[in-house]
N, C-alpha and C positions, 0 to 999 in steps of 0.2 A: 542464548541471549545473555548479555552481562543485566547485572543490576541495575536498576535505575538509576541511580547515581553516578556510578563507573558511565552509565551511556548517556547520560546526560554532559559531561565531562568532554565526550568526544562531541558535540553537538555543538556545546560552547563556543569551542575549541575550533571548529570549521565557522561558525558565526563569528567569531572576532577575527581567526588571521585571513578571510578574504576578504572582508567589508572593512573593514574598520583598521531564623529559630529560620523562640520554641515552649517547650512546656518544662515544667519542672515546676519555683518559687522561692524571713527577714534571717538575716544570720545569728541563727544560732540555734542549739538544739533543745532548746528548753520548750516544754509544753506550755501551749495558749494561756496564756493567765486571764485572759479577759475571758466576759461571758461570751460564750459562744452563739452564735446567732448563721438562720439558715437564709442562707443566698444565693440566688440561682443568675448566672448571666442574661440565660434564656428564661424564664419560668415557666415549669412544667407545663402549665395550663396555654404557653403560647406555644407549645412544639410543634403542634398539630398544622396551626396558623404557617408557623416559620418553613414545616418542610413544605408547603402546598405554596408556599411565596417560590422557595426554592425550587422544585419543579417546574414552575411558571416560566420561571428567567432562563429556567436547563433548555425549555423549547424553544428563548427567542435566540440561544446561540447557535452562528449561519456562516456558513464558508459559502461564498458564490465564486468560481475560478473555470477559467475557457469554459464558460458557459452552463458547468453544471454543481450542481448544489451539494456541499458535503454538508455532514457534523462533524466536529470538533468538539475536541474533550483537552482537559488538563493533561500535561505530562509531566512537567514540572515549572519551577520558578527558580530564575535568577537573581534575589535580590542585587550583588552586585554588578552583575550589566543591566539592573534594568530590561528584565526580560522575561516574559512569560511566554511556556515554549508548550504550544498546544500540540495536538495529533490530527490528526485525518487522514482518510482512505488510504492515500499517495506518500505519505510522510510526516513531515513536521514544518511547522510554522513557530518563526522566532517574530512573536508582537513586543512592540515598543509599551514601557509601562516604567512612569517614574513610580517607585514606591513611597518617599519620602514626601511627594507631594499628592501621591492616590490619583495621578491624571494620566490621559496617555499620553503619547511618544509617539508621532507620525512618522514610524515606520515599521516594514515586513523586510521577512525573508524566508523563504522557502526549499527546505529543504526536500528532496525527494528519494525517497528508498528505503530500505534498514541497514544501516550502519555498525559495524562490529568488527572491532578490532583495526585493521588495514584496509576496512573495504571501503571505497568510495560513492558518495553518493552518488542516486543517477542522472539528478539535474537541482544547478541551485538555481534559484531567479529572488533576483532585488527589485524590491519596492522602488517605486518612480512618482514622485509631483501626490506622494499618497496627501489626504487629509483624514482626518476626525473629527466627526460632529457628535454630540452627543445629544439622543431622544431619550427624554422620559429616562430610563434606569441602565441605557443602552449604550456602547460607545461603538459608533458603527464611521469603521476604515474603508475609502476606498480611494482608486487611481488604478494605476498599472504596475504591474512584474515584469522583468526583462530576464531572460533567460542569460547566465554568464555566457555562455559559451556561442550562445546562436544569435544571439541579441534579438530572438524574436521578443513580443513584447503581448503583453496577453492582460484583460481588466480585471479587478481585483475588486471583490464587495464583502468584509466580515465583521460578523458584529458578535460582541461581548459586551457581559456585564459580570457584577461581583461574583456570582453563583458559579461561574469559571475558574474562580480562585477561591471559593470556599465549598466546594465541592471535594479535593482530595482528588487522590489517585489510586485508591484502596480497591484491590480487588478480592474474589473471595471462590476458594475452589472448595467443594464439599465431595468428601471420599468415605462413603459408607458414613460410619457415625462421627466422623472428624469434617471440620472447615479451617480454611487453609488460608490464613488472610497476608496480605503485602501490600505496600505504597505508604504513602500518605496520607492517614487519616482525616476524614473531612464530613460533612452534608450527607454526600454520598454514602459514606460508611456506616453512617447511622439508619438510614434506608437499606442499604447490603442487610445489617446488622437485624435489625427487624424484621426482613422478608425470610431471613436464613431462620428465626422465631417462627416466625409463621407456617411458612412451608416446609419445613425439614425438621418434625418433629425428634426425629430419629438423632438427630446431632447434637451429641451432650457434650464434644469437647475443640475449645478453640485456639490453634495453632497459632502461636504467630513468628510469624517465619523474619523476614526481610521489614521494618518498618523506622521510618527515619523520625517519624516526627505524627505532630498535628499541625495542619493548617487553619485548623478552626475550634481553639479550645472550647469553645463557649458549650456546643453542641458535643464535642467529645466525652462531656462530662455525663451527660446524656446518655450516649453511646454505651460508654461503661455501666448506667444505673438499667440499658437495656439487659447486657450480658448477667449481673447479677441479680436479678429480678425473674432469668430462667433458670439461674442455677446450673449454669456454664461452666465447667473446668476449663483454665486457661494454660496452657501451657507454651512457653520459650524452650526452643528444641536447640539440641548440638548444633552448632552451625548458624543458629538465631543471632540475627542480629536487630533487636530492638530498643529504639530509645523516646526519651521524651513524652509526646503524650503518648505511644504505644505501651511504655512504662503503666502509664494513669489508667490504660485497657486493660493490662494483664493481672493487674492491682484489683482489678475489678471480679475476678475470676472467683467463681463460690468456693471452690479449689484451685488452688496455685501450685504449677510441678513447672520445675526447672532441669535442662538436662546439661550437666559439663558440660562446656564448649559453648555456647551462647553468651551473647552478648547484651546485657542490661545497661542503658547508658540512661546518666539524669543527671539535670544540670539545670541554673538556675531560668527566670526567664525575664523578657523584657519586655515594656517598660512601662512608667506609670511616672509621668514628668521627665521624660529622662531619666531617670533611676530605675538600675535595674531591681529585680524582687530580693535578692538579698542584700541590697543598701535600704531597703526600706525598713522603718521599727515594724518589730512583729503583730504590733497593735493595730498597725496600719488597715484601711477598711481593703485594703487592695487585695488582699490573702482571702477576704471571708469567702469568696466560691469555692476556691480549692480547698480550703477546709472544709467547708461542706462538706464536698465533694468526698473528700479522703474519711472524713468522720464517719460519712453514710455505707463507705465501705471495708475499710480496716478498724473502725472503733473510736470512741470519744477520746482516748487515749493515743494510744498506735498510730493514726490517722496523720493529725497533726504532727506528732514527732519525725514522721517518713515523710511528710511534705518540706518542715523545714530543713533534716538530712538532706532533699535534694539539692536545698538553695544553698547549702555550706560546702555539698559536693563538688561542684563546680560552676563557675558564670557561665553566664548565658551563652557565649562567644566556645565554648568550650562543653568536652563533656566528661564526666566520672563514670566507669565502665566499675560496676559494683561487683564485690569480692563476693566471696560463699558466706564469708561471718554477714556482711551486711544484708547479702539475700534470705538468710534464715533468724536474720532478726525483722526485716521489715517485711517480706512477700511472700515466703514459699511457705505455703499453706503444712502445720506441723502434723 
């Protein structure tokens, strides 16, 4: 299988030529001079509330196609097509979705098979005369598919809401006393992350392999205060490729081990007026969670300093793949 990314690329790539962030944080490296103060995006006391909303919404996501009823999960997101590219039984579906305006885009496409490398999908079908109405918290598409090649033509009913896009794409394999995490951090992974607490006492240490980013910082920060609250060694293995809020997970780690060859990427994030986080003064109130955050788990000192390192590291649009001196001055546990 290639990477999520890499096969996202070829997905694209078959949705455009037949039809048609992140985490990180003001510039500079100077330690917080104002008083520091604790701020949670979510607050603790709502988690509880927030994942049982989220579950809620995971149930009312529905694929109905030639007549029988899938689930659908996230696979990933295009911000520039405008496209949110879900999974199911058979394939993939490319959903219409402005981002910039948060509504949807009456239209589908459907991909069907697994794709890799030169291999061709086994049937695409385009959306026809689709609509979108939206109930309650719900954005629910339908009309018809037409198959490219056969022109049969087959009805179409699927519905989504936010929990689809803040949900992540993280998954999590547990090998004896090790778990093995990849995707997209999200909703999800904060659930992964607590169940793998719960039931797999045995697992003191957490890999993380393949991970691009967070879709849903708010909750991520969460995520991380779950990891060091059991006193979880985190380890980026040779071959790791981790960035952004993966970064703010591994950071989290009671222990931090890094091996050659991995990849640590952090970069600034965006935005708050249009401004990204390192155009904003450090005073700014827009830093106080991720301070928090980073205070609660590398120190009232350290904390901050490696938060705004990331915002000078690189903008948003970009990312800074961290040397050995900067991982054994900010992360890797001495």
């Amino acid at each position: 299988m290639l990477y999520i990314k890499q096969f996202l690329s070829v997905i694209i790539t078959i949705f455009i030529t037949i039809s048609l962030q992140a985490c990180g944080g003001s510039s500079t490296k100077n330690t917080v001079v104002k008083e520091p103060i604790d701020v949670h995006l979510i607050k603790p006391s709502d988690i509880a509330a927030y994942i049982e909303e989220f579950k809620q919404q995971q149930t009312q996501l529905e694929l109905q196609f030639e007549g029988k009823q899938y689930q659908i999960s996230l696979f990933d997101i295009s911000f520039d097509n405008n496209l949110i590219i879900a999974k199911y039984e058979l394939g993939y579906i490319a959903i219409g979705f402005d981002f910039s305006t948060e509504q949807p885009i009456a239209s589908l496409r459907f991909i069907e098979g697994e794709i890799e490398g030169e291999a061709q999908p086994d049937r695409i079908l385009d959306g026809t005369n689709i609509e979108v109405e939206e109930q309650e918290n719900n954005y629910i598409y339908s009309g018809s598919v037409i198959e490219t090649t056969t022109q049969n033509m087959f009805s179409v009913r699927l519905v989504i809401n936010s929990s689809i896009l803040e949900g992540g794409t993280s998954t999590i394999e547990v090998i004896e006393d090790m778990a093995f995490i990849n995707g997209d951090l999200g909703t999800s992974t904060y659930i992964q992350i607590s169940d793998l607490i719960q039931n797999h006492p045995e697992v003191k240490t957490l890999v993380l392999q393949q991970i691009s980013g967070s879709i849903n910082d708010a909750i991520n920060m969460h995520t991380g205060r779950l990891v060091r609250s059991a006193q979880l060694t985190t380890i980026i293995p040779a071959g790791g490729d981790v960035n952004s809020g993966g970064v703010d997970l591994f950071a989290a780690g009671f222990e931090r081990k890094y091996e050659q060859g991995g990849k640590v990427g952090v970069h600034s994030w965006c935005c708050v007026g249009g401004k990204p986080a390192d155009k904003l003064s450090k005073e700014d109130s827009a830093h106080d969670a991720q301070l928090t955050y980073f205070r609660d788990i590398l120190g009232k000192e350290l904390g901050p300093e490696f938060y705004f390192f990331t915002l000078d590291a690189a903008s948003f649009e970009t990312v800074h793949v961290m040397n050995q001196a900067e991982l054994e001055q900010y992360l890797i546990s001495k």
